[in-house]
C-alpha positions in Angstrom: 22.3 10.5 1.6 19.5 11.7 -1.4 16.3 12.3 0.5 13.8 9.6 -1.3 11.0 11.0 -3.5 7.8 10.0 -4.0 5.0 11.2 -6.6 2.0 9.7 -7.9 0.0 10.0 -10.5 -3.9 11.1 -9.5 -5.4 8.8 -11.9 -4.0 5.8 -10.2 -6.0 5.7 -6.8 -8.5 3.0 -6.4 -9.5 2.8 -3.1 -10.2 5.0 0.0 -9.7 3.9 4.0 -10.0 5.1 7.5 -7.8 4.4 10.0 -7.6 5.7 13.6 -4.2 6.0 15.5 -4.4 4.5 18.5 -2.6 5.6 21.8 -0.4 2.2 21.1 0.7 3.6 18.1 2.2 6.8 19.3 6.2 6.4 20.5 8.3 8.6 22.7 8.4 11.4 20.7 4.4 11.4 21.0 3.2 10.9 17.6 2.9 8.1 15.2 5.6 5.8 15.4 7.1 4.1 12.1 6.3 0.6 12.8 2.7 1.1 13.5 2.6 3.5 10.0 3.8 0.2 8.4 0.8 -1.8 10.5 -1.8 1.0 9.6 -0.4 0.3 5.6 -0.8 -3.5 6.0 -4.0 -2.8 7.2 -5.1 -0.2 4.2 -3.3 -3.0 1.5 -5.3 -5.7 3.3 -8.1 -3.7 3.0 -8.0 -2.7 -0.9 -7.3 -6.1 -2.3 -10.2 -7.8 -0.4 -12.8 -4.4 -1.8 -11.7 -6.0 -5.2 -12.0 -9.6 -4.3 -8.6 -10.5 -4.3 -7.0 -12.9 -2.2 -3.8 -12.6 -0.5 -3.4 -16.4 -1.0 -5.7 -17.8 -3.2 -7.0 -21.5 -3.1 -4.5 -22.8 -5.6 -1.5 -21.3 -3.2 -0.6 -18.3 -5.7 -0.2 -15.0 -3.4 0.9 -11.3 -3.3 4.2 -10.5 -1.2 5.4 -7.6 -0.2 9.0 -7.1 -1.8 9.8 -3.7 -0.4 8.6 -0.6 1.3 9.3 3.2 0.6 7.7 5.8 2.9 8.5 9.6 3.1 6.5 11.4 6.3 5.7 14.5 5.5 3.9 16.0 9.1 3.4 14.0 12.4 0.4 12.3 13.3 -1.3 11.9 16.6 -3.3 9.8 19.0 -7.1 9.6 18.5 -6.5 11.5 15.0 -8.4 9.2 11.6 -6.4 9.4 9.2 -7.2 8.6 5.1 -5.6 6.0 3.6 -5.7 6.6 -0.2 -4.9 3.1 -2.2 -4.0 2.4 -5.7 -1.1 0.7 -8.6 1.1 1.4 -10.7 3.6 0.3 -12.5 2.8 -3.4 -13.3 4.9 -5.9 -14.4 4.4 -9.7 -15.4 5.0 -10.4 -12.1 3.7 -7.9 -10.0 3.9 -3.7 -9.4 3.5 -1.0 -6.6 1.1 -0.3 -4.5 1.3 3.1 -3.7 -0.6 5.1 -0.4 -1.2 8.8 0.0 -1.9 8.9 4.1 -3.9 12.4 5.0 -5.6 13.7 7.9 -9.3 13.4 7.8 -9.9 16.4 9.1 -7.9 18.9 7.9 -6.8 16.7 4.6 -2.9 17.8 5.5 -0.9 15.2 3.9 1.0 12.7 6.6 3.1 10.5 4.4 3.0 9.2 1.2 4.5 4.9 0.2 5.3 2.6 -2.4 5.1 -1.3 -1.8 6.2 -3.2 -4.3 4.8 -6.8 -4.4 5.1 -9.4 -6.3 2.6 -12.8 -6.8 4.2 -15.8 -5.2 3.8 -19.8 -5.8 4.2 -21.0 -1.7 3.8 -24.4 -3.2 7.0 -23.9 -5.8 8.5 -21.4 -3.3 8.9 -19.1 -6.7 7.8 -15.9 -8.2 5.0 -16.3 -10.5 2.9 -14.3 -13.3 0.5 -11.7 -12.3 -3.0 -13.5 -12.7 -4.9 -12.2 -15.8 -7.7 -12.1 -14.1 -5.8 -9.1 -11.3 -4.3 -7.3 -14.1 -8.0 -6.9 -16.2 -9.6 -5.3 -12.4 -7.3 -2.4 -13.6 -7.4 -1.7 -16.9 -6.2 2.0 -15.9 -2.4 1.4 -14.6 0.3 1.2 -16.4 2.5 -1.6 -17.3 6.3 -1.5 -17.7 8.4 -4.2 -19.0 9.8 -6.8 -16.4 
């Protein structure tokens, strides 16, 4: 199988987090395990949407979902290490994009992992895809739009 490959534009990061790793998150091979990587991403996505005021469900039941995940690990990480979470978008479409993550250590900036979520915005009343909010697309006027 084709190793996946991930590359990001510079332009395109928003948003800048810390998280720790915690003992809980290391597996038997000693260093981060995949599913807390995936918590520690929920956390940085969670993160970057409230810094711009958006809600994950907003009051009139429209939300963001998560429609898939790509990750590619690049070096291990380890207990008690922080580690950078880099945020931003790209690729934007009518009804959602990526959200992509550049994951680094803090202190010696080696990159960890880089990941692409793609999400979409959701109507959990309709139980249906719905049309990126003008109001999220003018926040970033910088990322580009694809057709979609």
């Amino acid at each position: 199988m084709a190793r996946l490959h991930l590359e990001f534009p510079e332009d395109q990061f928003y948003f800048t987090t810390q998280l720790t790793v915690r003992i809980t998150d290391i597996n038997s091979g000693k260093h981060l395990a995949n599913d807390s990587m995936i918590s520690m991403i929920s956390e940085a996505r969670a993160r970057f949407l409230y810094q711009f005021g958006i809600e994950e469900v907003s009051v009139n039941d429209v939300g963001i979902i998560v429609t898939d995940l790509a990750t590619t690990y690049r070096r291990e990480a380890f207990a008690r290490e922080t580690l950078v979470f880099e945020v931003g978008l790209m690729d934007l479409n009518k009804y959602g994009g990526d959200i992509i993550f550049r994951i680094t250590k803090a202190e010696s900036g080696e990159l960890v992992a880089l990941a692409k979520s793609g999400f979409v915005f959701y109507n959990f009343l309709a139980a249906k895809v719905a049309p990126m909010p003008e109001d999220f697309r003018l926040r970033f006027p910088g990322v580009n739009q694809i057709e979609g």
